[in-house]
C-alpha positions in Angstrom: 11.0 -71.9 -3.3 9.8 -70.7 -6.7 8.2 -75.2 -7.0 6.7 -75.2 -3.2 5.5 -71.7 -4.0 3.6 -73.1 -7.5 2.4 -76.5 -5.9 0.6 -74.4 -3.2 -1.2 -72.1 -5.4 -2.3 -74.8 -7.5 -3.5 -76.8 -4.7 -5.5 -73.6 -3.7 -7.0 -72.9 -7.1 -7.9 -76.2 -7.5 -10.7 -75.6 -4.3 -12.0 -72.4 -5.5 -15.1 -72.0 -7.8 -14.5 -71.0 -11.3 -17.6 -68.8 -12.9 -16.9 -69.8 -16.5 -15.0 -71.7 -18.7 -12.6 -69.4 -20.1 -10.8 -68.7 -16.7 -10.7 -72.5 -15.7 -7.1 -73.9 -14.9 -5.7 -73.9 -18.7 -6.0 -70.1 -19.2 -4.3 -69.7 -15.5 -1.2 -71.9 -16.7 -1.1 -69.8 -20.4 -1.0 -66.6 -18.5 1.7 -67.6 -15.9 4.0 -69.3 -18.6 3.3 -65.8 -21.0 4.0 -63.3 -17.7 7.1 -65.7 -16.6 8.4 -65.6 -20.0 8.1 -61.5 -19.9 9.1 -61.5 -16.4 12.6 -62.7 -17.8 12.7 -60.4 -20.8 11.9 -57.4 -19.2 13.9 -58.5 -15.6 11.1 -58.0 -13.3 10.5 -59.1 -9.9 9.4 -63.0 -10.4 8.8 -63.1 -6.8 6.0 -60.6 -7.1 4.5 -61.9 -11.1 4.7 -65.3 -10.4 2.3 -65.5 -7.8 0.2 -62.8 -8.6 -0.1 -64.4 -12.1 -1.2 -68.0 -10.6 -3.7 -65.8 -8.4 -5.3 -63.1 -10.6 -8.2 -65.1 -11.2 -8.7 -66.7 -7.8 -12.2 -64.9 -7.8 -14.3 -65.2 -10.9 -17.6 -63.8 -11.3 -19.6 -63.8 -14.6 -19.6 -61.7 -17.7 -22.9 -60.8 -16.5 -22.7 -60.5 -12.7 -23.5 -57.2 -10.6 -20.0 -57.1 -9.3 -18.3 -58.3 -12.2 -16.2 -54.6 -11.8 -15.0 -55.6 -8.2 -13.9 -58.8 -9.2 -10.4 -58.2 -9.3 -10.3 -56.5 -5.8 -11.6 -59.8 -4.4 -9.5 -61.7 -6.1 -6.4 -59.5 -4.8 -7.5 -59.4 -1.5 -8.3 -63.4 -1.4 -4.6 -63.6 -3.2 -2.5 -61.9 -0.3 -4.7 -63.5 2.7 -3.5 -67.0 0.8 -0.4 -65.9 0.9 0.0 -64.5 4.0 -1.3 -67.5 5.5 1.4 -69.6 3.6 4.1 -67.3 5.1 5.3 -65.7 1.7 7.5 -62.8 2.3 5.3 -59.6 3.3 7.7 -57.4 1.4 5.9 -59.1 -1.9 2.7 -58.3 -0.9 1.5 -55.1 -2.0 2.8 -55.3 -5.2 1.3 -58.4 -5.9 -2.1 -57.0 -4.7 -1.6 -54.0 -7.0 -0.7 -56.5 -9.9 -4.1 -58.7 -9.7 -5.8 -55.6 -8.9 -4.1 -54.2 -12.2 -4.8 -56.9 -14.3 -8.9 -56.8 -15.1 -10.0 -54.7 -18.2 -13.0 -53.8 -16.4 -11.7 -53.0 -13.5 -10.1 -50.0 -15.4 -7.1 -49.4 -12.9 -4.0 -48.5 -14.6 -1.1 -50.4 -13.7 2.1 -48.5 -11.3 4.4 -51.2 -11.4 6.8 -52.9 -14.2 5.4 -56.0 -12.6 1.4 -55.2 -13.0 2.1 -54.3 -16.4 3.2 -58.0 -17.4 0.6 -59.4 -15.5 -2.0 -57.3 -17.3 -0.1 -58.2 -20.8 0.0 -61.7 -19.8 -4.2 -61.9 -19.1 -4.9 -59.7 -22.2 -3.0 -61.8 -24.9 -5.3 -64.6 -23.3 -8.3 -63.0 -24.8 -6.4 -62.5 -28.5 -5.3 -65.2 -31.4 -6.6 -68.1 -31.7 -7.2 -68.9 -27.8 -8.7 -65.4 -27.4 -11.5 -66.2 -30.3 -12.1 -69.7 -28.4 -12.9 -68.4 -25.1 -15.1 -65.6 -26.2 -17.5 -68.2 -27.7 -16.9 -70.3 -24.7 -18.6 -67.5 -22.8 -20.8 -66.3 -25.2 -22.3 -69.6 -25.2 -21.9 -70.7 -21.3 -24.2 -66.8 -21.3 -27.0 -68.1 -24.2 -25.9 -65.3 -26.6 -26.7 -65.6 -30.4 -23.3 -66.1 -32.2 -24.3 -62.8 -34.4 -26.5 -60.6 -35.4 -28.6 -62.2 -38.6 -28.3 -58.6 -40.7 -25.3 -57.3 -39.5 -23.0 -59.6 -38.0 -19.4 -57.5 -38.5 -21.7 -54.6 -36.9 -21.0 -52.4 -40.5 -24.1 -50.5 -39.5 -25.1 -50.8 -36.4 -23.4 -50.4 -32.7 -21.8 -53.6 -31.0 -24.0 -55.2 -28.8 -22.0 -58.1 -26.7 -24.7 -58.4 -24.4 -27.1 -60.2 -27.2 -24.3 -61.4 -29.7 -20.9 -63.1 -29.2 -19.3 -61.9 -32.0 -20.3 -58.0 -31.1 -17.2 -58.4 -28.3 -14.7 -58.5 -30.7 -15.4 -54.7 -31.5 -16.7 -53.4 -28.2 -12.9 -55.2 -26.8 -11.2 -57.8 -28.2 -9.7 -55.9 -31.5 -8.7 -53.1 -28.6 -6.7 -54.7 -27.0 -3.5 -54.2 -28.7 -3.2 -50.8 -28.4 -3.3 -51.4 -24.4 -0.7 -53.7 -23.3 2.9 -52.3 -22.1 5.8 -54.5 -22.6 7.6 -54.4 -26.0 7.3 -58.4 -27.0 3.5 -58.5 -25.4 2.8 -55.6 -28.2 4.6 -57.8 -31.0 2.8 -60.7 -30.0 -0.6 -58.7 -29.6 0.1 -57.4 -33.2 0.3 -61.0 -34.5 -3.4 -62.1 -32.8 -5.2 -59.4 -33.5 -3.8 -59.7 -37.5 -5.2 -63.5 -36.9 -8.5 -62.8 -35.5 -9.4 -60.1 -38.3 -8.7 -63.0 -40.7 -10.8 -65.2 -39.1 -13.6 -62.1 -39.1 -13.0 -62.0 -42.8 -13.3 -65.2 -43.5 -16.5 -65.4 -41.5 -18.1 -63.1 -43.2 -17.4 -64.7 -46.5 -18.9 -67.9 -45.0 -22.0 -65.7 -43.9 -22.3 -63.7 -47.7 -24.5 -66.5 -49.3 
């Protein structure tokens, strides 16, 4: 079940338009194996993260889109008419709209379920580490931002600005993330990233202090 189940959301992902490069296929796969790994830790329902972890991301607008807010409402909605039409059990259903609905930090709807929670865990330690930094310059430069600000580039003395500078999104979200996810070995691993990408902020600004 659990193999037919994966095969078909893959095949369906694989037709649907992705609106950058840090939410193609690959960060998918790492937040399925991190939420199936929780899933097991913190015996949840696999039958509701599993899918709703292959899904979350179904619909993807841009960083800068109009309706970048509503983009995990689509994706939720898209999610359960998939697998509705697939025949997966209707029990499932709502929780796994509720998860992917959960999951987006700018959706900013708080999570109900044991479930959502390690969906939303899964999806946030994708933006952190050594990935996290990866992607955000991904989009940064898929968008046309400057890298940093010339001046200021750790923003000591001036506010973030992510819209103009790709670095600013560390401090308007990345290095906040920690303090938001739910499950005991998502905040352990969190911990770990976020220690990584201050080094790497350190280090940069060395580099940038000539």
């Amino acid at each position: 079940m659990t193999n037919q189940l994966e095969a078909k959301c893959l095949a369906f992902l694989q037709q649907q338009v992705c609106a950058d490069a840090a939410h193609k296929l690959d960060h998918i796969m790492r937040v399925v194996g991190l939420a199936t790994l929780f899933c097991q830790q913190e015996d949840a329902k696999l039958a509701v993260v599993l899918p709703a972890a292959y899904l979350h991301d179904c619909v993807t607008l841009a960083k800068n889109h109009l309706q970048r807010a509503n983009a995990s409402m689509l994706a939720a909605d898209k999610a359960v008419a998939f697998l509705t039409d697939i025949d997966y059990p209707a029990a499932y259903l709502a929780d796994i709209h509720h998860a992917i609905l959960a999951h987006s930090y700018s959706g900013q709807v708080k999570p109900q379920t044991l479930e959502a929670k390690i969906v939303q865990d899964a999806d946030r330690l994708d933006a952190l580490g050594a990935i996290g930094i990866s992607r955000c310059i991904q989009v940064g430069s898929g968008l046309g931002r400057d890298l940093y600000h010339a001046n200021d580039p750790l923003c000591e003395q001036r506010t973030p600005n992510d819209t103009l500078y790709t670095i600013d999104h560390f401090f308007t979200k990345l290095l906040l993330i920690q303090d938001t996810v739910h499950t005991d070995a998502a905040k352990k691993e969190a911990k770990i990233r976020s220690q990584f990408m201050q080094r790497f902020l350190t280090q940069l600004k060395s580099e940038l202090s000539f």
